[in-house]
N, C-alpha and C positions, 0 to 999 in steps of 0.2 A: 504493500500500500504506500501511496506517496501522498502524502497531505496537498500539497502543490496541484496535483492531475486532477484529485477529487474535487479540490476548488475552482481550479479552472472547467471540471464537466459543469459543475453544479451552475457556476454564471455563462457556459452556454445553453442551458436549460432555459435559466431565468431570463435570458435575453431574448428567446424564442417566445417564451411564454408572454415578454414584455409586446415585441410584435405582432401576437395574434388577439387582438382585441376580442373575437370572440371566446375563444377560448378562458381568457379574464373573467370576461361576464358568465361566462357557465359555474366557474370560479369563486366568482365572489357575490355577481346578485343576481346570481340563480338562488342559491340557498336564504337571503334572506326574504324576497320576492315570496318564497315556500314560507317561510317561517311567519312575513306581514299575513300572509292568506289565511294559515292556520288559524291566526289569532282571530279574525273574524268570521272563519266559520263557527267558532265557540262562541257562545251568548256570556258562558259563564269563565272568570277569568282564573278560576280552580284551576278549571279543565284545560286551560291552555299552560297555569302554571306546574304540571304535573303531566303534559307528554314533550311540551318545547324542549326541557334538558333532554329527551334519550332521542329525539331528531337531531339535538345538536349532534348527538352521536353517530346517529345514521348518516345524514348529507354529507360531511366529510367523507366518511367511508364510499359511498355510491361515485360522486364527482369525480373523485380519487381515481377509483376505477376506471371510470368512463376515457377520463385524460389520460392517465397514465399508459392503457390499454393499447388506443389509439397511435398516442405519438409515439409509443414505442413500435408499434406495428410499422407506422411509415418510416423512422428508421431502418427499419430493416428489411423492407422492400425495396426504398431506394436506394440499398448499398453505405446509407450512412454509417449503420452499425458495423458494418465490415472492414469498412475502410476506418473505422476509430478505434476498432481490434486489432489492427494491424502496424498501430504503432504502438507506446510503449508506454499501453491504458490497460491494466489489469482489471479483471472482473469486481474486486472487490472497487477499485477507486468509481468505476461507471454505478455500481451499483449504490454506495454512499454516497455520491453526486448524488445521481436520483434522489438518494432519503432526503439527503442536506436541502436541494430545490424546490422537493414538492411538500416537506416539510415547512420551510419558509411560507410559500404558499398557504398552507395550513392554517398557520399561527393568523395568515391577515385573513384566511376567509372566517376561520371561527371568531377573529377582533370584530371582524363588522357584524357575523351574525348577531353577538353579544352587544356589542351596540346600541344597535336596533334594538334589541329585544328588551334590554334592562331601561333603556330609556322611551323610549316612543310607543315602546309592547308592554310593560311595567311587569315585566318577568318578574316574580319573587321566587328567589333562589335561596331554598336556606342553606344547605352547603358551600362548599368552597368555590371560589371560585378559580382558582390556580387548578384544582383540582378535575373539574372540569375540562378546562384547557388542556389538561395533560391528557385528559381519555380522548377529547375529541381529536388531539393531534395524532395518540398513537392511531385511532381507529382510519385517519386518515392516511397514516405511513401503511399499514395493513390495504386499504384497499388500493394504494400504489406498488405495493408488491404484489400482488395478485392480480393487477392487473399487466404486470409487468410478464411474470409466467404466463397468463393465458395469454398473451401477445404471439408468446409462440406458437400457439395453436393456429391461428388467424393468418390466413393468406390475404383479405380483404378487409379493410374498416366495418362492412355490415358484418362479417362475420365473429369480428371483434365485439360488436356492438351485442351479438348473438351471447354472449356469456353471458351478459347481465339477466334475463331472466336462469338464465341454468344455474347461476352460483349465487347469485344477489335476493332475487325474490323468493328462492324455498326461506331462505336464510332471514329474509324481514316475516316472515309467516311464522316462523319458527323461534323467533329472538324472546317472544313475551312480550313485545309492542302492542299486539292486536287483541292476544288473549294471553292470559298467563300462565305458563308454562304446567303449573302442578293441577290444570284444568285440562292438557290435552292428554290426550290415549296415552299410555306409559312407553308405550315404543317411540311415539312424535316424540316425549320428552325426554328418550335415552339419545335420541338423534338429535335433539339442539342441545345436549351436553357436547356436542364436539362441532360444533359451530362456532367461530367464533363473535361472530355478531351477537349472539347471545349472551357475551360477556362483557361487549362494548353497550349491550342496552344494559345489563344489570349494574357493572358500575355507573351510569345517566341514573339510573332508580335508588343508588346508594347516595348517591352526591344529593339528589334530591329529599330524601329522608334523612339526611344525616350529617350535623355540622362536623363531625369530624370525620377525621382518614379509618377509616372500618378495617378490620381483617380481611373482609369479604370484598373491599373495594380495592387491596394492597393482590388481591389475590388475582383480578379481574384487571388489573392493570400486569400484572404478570404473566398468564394467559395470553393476553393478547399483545404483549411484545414476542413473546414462545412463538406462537402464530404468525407475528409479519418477519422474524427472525428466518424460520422451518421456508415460509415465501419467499424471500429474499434469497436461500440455498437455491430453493428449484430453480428459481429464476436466474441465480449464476448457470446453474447447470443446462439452461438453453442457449446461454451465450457462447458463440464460436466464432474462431481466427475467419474460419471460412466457411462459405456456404456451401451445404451438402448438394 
């Protein structure tokens, strides 16, 4: 690893990301756009102060995906990726780039959803709010590694596009957003024990119920770095000098 390569991938990333204005806005007021909607579809502001924390956990994760997925796809269709293998970028410096960038990222799309939300939305949040920002960042570095692996499966953008119902939606069905977990069939609930979005909505439910740092929220923040860690392996292991 060379600290030098990984910061130099990481601000060509962020300069890419600076040029694509849409891509920005998918970024940053796609998710709060979702988050103003939410609040006025609830009459009552309980209800919006008790699902906005585990969305803030969700959209990061989702957008993540989505971008991540994509512009790694076109990398490596158009020979980008092969020609930045071939000089002297080790898998691990492309890969930390990536975290270090779309982490960045991160931090400002959860700044502005928080925003929004605690000032104009009157989010009451009785947990932390550091703490928060740390699940929703990691849950964001998670759906950029996995979107980073299924990249390689994707010969085309729509078929990149194509993951998000196969890996994304069982996964929001199954987290305890919808219904809670020790309500579904005992097999659903052996299967979203090894989900990891599961763990990025129940630390959103702890932070929400809980002014301090929990076992159960130290646990769930561990989890799900395990998880974007175990994705960020597969995902070296798709990367190659040359194309097969």
């Amino acid at each position: 690893m060379n600290p030098a390569i990984t910061l130099a991938t990481a601000r060509r990333i962020l300069t890419q990301l600076r040029h694509d204005p849409r891509t920005v806005a998918m970024l940053v007021a796609v998710p709060s756009l979702l988050m103003i909607l939410l609040r006025y579809v609830f009459e009552e502001q309980r209800t919006f102060d008790r699902l906005a924390p585990m969305l803030l956990g969700l959209f990061p994760f989702i957008v993540m995906f989505l971008v991540t997925s994509i512009a790694t796809l076109r990398e490596r269709s158009s020979g980008t990726l092969e020609r930045l293998m071939s000089m002297p970028l080790g898998r691990l410096d492309l890969l930390l780039g990536y975290a270090l960038a779309f982490g960045l990222a991160a931090l400002v799309q959860v700044g502005v959803v928080l925003l929004i939300s605690l000032t104009w939305l009157d989010l009451d949040l009785s947990g932390s709010l550091g703490s928060l920002v740390l699940v929703a960042v990691l849950d964001a570095l998670l759906g950029m590694a996995l979107g980073l692996f299924c990249s390689a499966f994707a010969r085309t953008e729509f078929q990149a596009v194509q993951f998000m119902p196969a890996l994304v939606l069982p996964q929001t069905l199954l987290c305890g957003l919808i219904v809670p977990r020790d309500q579904m069939a005992g097999w659903l609930e052996a299967v979203s024990k090894v989900l990891p979005l599961t763990y990025a909505v129940q630390g959103m439910q702890e932070i929400t119920g809980k002014t301090v740092f929990t076992g159960t929220l130290a646990t769930d923040v561990a989890v799900i770095a395990a998880f974007t860690v175990v994705a960020l392996l597969l995902g070296a292991a798709t990367l190659r000098r040359r194309t097969p």
